[in-house]
C-alpha positions in Angstrom: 104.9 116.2 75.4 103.7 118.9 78.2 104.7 118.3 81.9 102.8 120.0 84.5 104.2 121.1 87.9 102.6 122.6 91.1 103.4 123.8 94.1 103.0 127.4 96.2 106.3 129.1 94.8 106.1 131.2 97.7 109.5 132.5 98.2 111.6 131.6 95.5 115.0 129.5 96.1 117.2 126.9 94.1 115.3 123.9 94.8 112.1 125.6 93.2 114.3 125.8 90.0 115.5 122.5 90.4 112.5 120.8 90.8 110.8 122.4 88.0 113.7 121.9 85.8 113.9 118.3 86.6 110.4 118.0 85.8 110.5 119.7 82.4 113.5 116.5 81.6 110.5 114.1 82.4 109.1 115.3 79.2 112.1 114.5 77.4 113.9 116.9 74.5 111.0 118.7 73.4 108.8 119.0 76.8 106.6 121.6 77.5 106.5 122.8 80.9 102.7 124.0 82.7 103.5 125.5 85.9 100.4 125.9 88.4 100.6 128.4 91.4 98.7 127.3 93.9 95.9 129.8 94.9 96.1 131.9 97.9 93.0 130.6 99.5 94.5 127.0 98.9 98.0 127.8 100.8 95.7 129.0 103.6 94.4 125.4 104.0 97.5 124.0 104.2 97.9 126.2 107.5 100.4 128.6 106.0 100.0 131.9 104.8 101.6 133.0 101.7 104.1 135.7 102.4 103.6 136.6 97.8 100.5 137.0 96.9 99.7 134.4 94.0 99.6 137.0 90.9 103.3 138.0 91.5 104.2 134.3 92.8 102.5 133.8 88.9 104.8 136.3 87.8 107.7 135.3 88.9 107.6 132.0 87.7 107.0 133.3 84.1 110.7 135.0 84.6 112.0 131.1 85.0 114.0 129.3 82.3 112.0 125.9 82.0 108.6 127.3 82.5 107.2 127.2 79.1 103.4 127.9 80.3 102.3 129.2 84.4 98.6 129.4 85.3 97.0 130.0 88.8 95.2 127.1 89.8 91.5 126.2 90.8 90.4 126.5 94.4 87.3 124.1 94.3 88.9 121.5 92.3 92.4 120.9 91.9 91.6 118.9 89.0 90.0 121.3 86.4 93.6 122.9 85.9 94.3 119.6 85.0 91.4 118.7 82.5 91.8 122.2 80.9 96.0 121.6 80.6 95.8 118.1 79.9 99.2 117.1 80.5 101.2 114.2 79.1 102.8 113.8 82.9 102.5 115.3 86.4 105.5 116.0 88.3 105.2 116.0 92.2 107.7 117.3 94.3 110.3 115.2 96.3 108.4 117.0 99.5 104.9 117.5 98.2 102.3 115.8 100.6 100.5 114.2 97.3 100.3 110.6 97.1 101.4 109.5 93.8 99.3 106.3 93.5 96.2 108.2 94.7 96.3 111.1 92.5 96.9 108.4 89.6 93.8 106.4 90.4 92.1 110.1 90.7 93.3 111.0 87.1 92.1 107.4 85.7 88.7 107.9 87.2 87.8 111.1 85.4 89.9 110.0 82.6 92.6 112.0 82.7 95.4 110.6 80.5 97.9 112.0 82.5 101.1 110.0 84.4 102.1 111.2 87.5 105.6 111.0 88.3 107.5 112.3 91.5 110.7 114.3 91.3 113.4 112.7 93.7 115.6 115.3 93.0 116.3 117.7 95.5 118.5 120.7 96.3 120.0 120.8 99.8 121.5 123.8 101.1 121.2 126.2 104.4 118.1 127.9 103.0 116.6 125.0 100.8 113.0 125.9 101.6 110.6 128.5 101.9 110.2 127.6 105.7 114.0 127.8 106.4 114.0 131.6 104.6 111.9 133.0 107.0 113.0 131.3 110.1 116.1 133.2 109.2 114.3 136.5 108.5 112.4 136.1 111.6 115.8 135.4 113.6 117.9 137.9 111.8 118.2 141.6 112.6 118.2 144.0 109.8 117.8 147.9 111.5 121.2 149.0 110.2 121.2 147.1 106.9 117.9 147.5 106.1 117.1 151.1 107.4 115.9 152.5 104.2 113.8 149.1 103.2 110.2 151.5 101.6 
C-alpha cells in the first residue's frame, strides 16, 4: 500500500518526523511512504517564504527513516503529483489548511482512487513548528556564539 504525505518541510523539527511517520502506519506493515515537497513558488502563495530552497528541503527528507519515495511537487496542479504517484491513501497534517472531505470529493471527480486521511497526531514542544524556530532565531542573539557562522 503507498501513503503519500505533503507539506513545505521547511525547517526540519520532531513534528515533521512524526507526522510523516504516523502517516507511513496508515499504510499498515508494509506501507510505502511518497513524500511531496511543496514547490517554492507554491510556499510563496501561502504568504511565506521558504527559508530552504525546495531541492535541499527534497534532500533532506530523503535522509528520513519512513520516507520510502520524496518528489517535488507540481505548481499548476497539485493533483498531477498525485495521478502520477497514485497512492493508496493521503495523509494530511493535523495543521494543514486542506479540507479532508473536499480534497476527497476532488480525488473522486478525476478518479483518483486514493483515501485521504488526516494525521491527528502531533508533537508539542517549545519549537514544534517551523514558525516558532525562527521567531526564536529572530529574537535570539548569536554575535559571540556564532562569530565564525561562513
Amino acid at each position: 500500500m503507498k501513503v503519500m504525505a505533503t507539506g513545505a518541510f521547511d525547517i526540519l523539527h520532531p513534528g515533521h518526523g512524526l507526522y510523516l511517520e504516523k502517516a507511513k502506519k496508515l499504510g499498515g506493515k508494509d506501507a510505502v511512504l511518497a513524500v511531496v515537497i511543496a514547490r517554492d513558488s507554491t510556499v510563496k502563495k501561502k504568504k511565506k517564504i521558504p527559508i530552504i530552497d525546495e531541492n535541499q528541503r527534497l534532500e533532506m527528507i530523503k535522509y528520513l527513516k519512513p520516507v520510502d519515495e520524496a518528489y517535488i511537487g507540481y505548481d499548476e496542479d497539485m493533483f498531477k503529483i498525485v495521478e502520477e504517484i497514485k497512492p493508496d491513501i493521503i495523509a494530511v497534517g493535523f495543521n494543514q489548511i486542506h479540507d479532508v472531505k473536499k480534497l476527497q470529493e476532488e480525488l473522486d471527480k478525476r478518479g483518483i482512487k486514493a483515501v485521504v486521511k488526516r494525521v491527528e497526531a502531533h508533537r508539542t514542544a517549545d519549537l514544534d513548528s517551523t514558525c516558532k524556530i525562527i521567531k526564536k532565531i529572530r529574537n535570539a542573539d548569536f554575535e559571540d556564539d556564532y562569530v565564525n557562522c561562513d
